[in-house]
N, C-alpha and C positions, 0 to 999 in steps of 0.2 A: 464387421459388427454394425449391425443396422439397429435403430428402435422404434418400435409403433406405438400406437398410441388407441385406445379402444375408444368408444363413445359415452360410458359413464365415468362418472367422477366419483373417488371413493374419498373421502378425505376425512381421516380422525383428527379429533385437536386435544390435548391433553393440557390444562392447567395445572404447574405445578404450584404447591403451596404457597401460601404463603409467608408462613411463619417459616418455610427455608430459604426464604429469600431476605429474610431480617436483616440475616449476617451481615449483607452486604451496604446494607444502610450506612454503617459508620462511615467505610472508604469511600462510598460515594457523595457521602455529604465534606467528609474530609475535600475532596475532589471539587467540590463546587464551592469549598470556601477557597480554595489556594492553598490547602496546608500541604507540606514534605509528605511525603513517602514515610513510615513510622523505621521502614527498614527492617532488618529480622535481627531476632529476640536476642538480650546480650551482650546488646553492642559491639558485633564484629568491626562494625564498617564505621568510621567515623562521619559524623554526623552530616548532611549534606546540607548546601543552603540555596535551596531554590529561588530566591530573592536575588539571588545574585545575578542569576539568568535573565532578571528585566533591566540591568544597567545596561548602561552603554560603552561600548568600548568591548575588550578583550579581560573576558574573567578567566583566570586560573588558579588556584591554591597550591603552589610548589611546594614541595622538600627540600633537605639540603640536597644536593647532588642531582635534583630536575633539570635535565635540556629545556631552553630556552621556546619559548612556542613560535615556529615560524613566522617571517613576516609575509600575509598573503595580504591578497591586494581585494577579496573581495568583499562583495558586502554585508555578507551574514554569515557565519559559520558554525559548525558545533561539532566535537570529535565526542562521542563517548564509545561504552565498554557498552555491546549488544547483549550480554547476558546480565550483569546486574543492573543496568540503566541508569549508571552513574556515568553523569555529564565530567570531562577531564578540564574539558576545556572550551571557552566558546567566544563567538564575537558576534555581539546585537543579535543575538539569540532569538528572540522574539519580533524581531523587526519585521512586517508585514511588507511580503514582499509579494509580486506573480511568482508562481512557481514553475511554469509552461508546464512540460509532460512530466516532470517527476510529480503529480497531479495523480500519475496514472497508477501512482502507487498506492493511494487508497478508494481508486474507483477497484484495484484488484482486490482489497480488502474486503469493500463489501461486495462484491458480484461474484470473486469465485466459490466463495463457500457454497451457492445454492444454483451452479448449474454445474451439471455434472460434462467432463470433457468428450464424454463419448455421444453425444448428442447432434444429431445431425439437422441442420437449420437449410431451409433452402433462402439466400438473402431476394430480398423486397426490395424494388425500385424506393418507397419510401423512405426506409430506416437508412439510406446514404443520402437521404436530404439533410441540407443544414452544416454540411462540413465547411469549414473555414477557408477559406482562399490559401493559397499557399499551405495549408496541413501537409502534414509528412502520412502516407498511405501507402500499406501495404499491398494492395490493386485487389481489391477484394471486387467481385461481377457480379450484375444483378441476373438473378435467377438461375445463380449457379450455388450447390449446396456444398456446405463448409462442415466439418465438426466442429464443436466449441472449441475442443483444442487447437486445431489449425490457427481459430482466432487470437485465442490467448497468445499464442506464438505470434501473431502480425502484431498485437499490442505490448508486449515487452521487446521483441526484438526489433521490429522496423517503427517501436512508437506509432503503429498507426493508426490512425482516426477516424478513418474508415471502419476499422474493425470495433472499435470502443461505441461508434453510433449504432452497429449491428447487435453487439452483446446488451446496450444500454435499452435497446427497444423489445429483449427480450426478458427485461426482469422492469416491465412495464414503463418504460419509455426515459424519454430524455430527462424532464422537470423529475420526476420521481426518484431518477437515478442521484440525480442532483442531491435529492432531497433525505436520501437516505446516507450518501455518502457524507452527506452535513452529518449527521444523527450520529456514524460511525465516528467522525472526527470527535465529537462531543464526546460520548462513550469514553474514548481513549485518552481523552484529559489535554487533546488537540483543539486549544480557544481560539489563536490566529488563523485558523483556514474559513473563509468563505466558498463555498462553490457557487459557481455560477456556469460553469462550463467542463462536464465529467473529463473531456480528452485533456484540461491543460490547456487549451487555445484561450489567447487573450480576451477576457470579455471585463466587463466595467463592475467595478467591486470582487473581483476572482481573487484572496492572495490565501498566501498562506506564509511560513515561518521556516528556517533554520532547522529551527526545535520542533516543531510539529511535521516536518518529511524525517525527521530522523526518528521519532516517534512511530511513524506509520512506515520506516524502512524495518525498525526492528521486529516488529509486529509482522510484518511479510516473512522474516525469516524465519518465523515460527508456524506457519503455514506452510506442510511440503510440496504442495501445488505452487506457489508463490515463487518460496525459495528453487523450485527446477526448473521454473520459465526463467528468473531475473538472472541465472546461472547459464543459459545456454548462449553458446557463441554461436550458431548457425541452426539451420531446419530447413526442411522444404514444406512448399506454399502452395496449393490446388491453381492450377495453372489455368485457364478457358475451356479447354479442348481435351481434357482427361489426363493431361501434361501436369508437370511439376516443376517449381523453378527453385533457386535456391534463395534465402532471407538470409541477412548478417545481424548483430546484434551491432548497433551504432553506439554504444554505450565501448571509448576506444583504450579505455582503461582497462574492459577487459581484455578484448580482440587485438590491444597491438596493430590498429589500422592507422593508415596516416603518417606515421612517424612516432606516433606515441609509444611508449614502452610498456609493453604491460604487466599490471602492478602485478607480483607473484603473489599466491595466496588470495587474491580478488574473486568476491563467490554475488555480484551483482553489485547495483539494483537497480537504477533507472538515468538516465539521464537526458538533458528538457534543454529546450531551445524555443525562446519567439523574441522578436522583436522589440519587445516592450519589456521580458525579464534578463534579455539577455541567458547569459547561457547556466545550467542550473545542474542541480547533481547529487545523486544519493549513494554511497558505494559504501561496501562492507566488503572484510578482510579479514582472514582467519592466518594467525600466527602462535605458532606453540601454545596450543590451545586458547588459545583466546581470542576473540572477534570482537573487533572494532565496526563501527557506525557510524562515519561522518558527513556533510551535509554541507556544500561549497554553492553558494548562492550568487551569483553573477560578477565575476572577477571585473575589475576597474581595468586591469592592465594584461599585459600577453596577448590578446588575441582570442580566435574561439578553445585553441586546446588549453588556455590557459587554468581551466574547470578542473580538467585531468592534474595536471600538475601538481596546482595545490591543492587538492585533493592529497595528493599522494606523498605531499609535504607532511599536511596534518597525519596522514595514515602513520607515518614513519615515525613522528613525533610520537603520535599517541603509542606505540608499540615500545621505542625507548624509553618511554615516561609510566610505562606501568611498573606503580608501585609507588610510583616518586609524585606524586602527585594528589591533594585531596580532592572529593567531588566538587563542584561548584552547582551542583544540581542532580536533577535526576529525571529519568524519561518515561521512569514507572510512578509521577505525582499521580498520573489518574486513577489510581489503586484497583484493586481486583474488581469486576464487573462481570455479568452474563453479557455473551457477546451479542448483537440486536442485530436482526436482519430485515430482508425484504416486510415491508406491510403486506404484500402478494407473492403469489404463487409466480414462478417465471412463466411468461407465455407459452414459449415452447414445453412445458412439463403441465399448463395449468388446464389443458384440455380433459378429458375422460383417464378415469383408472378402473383396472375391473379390478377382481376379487384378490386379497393377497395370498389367496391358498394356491393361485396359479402358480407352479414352481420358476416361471419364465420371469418372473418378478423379483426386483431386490428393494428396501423402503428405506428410504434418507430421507433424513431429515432437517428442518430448517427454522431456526429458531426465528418469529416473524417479528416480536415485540416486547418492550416494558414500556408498562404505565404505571406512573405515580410513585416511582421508585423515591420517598420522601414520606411529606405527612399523611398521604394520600394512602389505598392499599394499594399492595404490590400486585402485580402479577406477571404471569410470563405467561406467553400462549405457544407453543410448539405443536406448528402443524406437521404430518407429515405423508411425504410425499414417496408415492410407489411409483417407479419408473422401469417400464418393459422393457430387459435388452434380448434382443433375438439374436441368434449367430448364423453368420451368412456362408 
């Protein structure tokens, strides 16, 4: 499956009302004062305390009969529940830390929604300027053409950074990508992260949180593009020469490489290494129906598998601990919101659209913006985009 691209541009933009974006005033303004989660109606759940997630030290609310929270050596950590987003447990939760390539889990948040994977890019000498010395690369060749999904696979499974400079320069360049991935953190009620560098490579003001990668892991897994890249243990990679070679996911808590064990039940998500954050880590785990989301931020002690590990301590914990335990927070403060996208069109899609009567045409769409979601008027502007697939 191949896709062309015609020489006019056809592009509708629909503003939705205003007055049906009211709604979402309250949560949002809740959201930018700091308040909880209001939670649903009734009081099922008892009451969480968000406040607790900025001490210091190790918060948990026990029961009688709670296992005890492991003792992990690293620096920040947060175990919660991926479906309600109640926090179980945590340590310096907010602490602004590098986060290396688990970074690259909300450059996926805001880039995969608006390029579609069957899209074929020929890569540019350019757009692999600027990679970091030492980056981990999936061997992505100039002037050789990729699909977007190929990419998507180099940057979850081989974290490479090659492939996040090729994706970044097609939904209008580096600083932008930057700039929108900011926007998205904000959105999701994510205040610790700065970007400064979409792959996760060390750059000067780059961090982010415990609680804001475990924010933006849970949020991945409600994305089913997301959730099947952060899920696969192997793929094949466009080779030079019409060849194919094989890719492994280095994330070894799923894969069982090295000597690590791997965790059963494990369904992703990222995990980061550089120099300066040390080794980093976002995984989720599904057990008798329920999925856990924890967040292992640069162990003091073990070594590099040490990530894995405890990791896999807290996983364990939180899975005996349900029930026995109150929230000490939550990862749904940022309350309901329209989800914000690109300010543009992706390059590769933003060229010419003919007519949508051609049956050869399917139209997706990409939500580009909100402004003045406050005292200001609302709006939302949803452009959208016709993209040609032809069959080869």
């Amino acid at each position: 499956m191949t896709i062309g691209f015609s020489s006019r541009a056809v592009r509708s933009t629909c503003v939705l009302c205003v007055a049906g974006l009211l709604t979402l005033m309250p949560a949002a303004a809740a959201a930018r004062a700091g308040r909880p989660d209001p939670g649903p109606p009734g009081g099922a759940r008892p009451a969480a305390q968000p406040s607790l997630l900025y001490r210091s030290g190790t918060q948990v609310r026990p029961r009688p009969g709670a296992p005890g929270v492991p003792d992990v050596s690293a620096l920040s950590w947060v175990v919660a529940d991926a479906d309600s987003g109640d926090v179980l447990a945590a340590h310096d939760a907010h602490r602004k830390l590098p986060p290396a390539s688990t970074l690259k889990t909300l450059f996926a948040l805001t880039v995969l929604p608006v390029l579609p994977g069957g899209i074929r890019h020929e890569v540019r000498g350019d757009e692999l300027n600027g990679i970091g010395p030492g980056s981990s690369l999936v061997g992505i060749v100039e002037g050789h053409t990729y699909r977007v999904s190929d990419l998507w696979n180099g940057v979850f499974l081989n974290s490479g950074n090659d492939a996040v400079h090729v994706l970044a320069s097609l939904t209008g360049g580096w600083d932008a990508t930057a700039a929108r991935m900011q926007a998205e953190a904000r959105a999701l009620g994510a205040r610790d992260t700065h970007v400064r560098s979409p792959d996760g490579y060390d750059a000067p003001g780059q961090v982010s949180s415990a609680y804001d990668l475990a924010v933006f892991g849970r949020a991945g897994l409600r994305n089913p593009d997301f959730a099947r890249y952060c899920a696969k243990v192997d793929a094949m990679f466009p080779g030079r020469n019409g060849d194919a070679y094989g890719i492994r996911n280095t994330n070894r808590l799923l894969t069982g490489e090295d000597g690590v064990e791997p965790y059963p039940g494990l369904i992703g998500i990222k995990n980061g290494y550089t120099s300066n954050a040390g080794n980093t880590l976002v995984a989720a785990a599904r057990r008798d129906g329920r999925t856990l989301v924890v967040t292992v931020m640069n162990p003091q002690e073990g070594g590099g598998h040490a990530v894995y590990e405890e990791a896999r301590s807290l996983l364990d914990w939180g899975f005996e601990a349900s029930g026995r335990v109150l929230p000490v927070g939550s990862l749904a403060s940022g309350g309901a919101r329209p989800r914000p996208g690109p300010e543009a069109l992706p390059a590769a899609v933003a060229a010419a659209r003919p007519s949508r009567h051609d049956p050869g045409w399917r139209e997706t769409g990409a939500i580009v913006g909100v402004a003045g979601l406050g005292a200001g008027a609302v709006a939302l502007v949803l452009r959208l985009r016709l993209v040609r697939i032809r069959s080869s």
